[in-house]
C-alpha positions as CSV (number, residue, x, y, z in Angstrom):
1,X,13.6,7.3,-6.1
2,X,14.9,4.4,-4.8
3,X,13.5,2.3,-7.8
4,X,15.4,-0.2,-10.0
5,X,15.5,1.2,-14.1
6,X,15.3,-1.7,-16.4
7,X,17.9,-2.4,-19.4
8,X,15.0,-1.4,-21.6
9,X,14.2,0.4,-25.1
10,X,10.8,1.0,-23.9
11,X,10.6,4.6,-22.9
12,X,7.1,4.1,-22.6
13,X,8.0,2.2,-19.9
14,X,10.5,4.8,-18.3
15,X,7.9,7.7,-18.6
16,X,5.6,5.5,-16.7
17,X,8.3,5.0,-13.8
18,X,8.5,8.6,-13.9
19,X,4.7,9.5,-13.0
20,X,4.4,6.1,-10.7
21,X,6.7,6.7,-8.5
22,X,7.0,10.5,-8.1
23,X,10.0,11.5,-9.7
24,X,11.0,14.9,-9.6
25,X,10.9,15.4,-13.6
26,X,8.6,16.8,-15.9
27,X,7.2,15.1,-18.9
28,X,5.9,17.4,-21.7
29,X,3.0,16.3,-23.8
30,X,5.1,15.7,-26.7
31,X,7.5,13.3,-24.8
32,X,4.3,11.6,-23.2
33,X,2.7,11.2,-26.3
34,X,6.0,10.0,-28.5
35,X,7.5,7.8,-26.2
36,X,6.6,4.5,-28.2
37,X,8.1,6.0,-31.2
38,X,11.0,7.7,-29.8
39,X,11.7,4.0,-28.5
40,X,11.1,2.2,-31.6
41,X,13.3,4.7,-33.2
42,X,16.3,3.8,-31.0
43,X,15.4,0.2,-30.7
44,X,15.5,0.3,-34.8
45,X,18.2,2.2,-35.0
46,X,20.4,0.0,-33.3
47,X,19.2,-3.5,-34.9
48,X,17.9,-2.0,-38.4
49,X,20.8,-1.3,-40.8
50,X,18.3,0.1,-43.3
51,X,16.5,2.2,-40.5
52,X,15.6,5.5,-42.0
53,X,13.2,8.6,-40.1
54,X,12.1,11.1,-42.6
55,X,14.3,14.2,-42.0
56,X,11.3,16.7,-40.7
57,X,10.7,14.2,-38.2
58,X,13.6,13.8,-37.0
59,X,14.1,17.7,-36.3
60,X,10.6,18.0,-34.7
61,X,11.6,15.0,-32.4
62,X,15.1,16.7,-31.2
63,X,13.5,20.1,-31.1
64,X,10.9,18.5,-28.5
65,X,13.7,16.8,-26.6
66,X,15.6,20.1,-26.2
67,X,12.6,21.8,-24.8
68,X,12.3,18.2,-22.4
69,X,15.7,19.0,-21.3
70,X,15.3,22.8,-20.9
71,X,11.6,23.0,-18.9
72,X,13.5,20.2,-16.4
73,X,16.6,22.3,-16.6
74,X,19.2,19.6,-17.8
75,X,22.0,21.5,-19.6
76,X,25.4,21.5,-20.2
77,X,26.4,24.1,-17.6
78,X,26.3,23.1,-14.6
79,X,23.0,24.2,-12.7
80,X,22.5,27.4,-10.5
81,X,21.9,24.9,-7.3
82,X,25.5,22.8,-7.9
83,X,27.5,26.2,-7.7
84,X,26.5,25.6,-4.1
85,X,29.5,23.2,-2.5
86,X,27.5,21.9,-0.1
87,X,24.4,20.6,-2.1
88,X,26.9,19.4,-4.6
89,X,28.6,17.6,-1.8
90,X,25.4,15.9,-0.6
91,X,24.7,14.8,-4.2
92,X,28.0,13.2,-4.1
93,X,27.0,11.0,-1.5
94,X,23.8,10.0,-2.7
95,X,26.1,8.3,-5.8
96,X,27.7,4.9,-6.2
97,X,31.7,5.7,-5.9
98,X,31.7,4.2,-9.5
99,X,29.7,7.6,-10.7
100,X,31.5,10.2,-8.6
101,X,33.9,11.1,-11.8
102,X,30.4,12.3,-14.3
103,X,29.6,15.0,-16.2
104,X,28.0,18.5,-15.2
105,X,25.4,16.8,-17.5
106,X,24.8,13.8,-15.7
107,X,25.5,15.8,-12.5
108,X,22.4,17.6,-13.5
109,X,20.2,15.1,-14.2
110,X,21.3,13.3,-10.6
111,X,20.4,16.8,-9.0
112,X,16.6,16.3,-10.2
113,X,16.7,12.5,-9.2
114,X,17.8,13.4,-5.8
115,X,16.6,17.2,-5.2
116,X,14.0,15.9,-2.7
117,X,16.6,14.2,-0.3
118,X,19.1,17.0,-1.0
C-alpha cells in the first residue's frame, strides 16, 4: 500500500494500518478485539523468561488466527490466482529482488498486499 510497517510488537498498531490505509485484508472481530494481547503475548514472550498463557487460551487464540488466515485465504498451498504465470509474474515485480526466493506462504500474503495493482 505503499506505506512504511514499523519494527513494532504493537499489532494494535498494524491492524490500525490495515483499516487506514485500505489494505486489501480482512480483520475478524476476534483479531480486532485481541490485538493488544496477542501483542503483549509476543512482546512477553520474547523478553519474559517466566512468561506463561494459560493453555485454553492459547488454543482459542491460534484457532482464531487460523480462521484470520483462512477468511483472507493465506495458506500453505499456493493460491488458485498464483497458478496463473502471469499474475504471479507481475507479483514478482512488485517485490524487492531481495524477496523474489519466498515462500508460497509469503507469496500469498504478497498476493493480497498487491491484488489491487495486479
Amino acid at each position: 500500500m505503499g506505506v512504511t510497517v514499523p519494527n513494532t510488537h504493537k499489532i494494535s498498531k498494524l491492524v490500525k494500518m490495515i483499516s487506514d490505509n485500505g489494505a486489501n485484508l480482512i480483520i475478524t472481530d476476534w483479531i480486532d478485539e485481541h490485538s493488544e494481547m496477542l501483542g503483549e503475548w509476543e512482546a512477553q514472550n520474547r523478553y519474559d523468561m517466566d512468561f506463561l498463557v494459560e493453555k485454553r487460551k492459547l488454543d482459542t487464540a491460534i484457532g482464531e488466527v487460523q480462521k484470520f488466515l483462512s477468511v483472507n485465504v493465506i495458506q500453505s498451498e499456493l493460491r488458485e490466482e498464483l497458478c496463473d504465470s502471469t499474475k504471479k509474474e507481475k507479483l514478482l515485480k512488485c517485490l524487492p529482488e531481495s524477496n523474489s526466493e519466498c515462500s508460497v506462504f509469503e507469496l500469498n500474503c504478497y498476493y493480497i498486499m498487491f491484488e489491487k495493482i495486479i
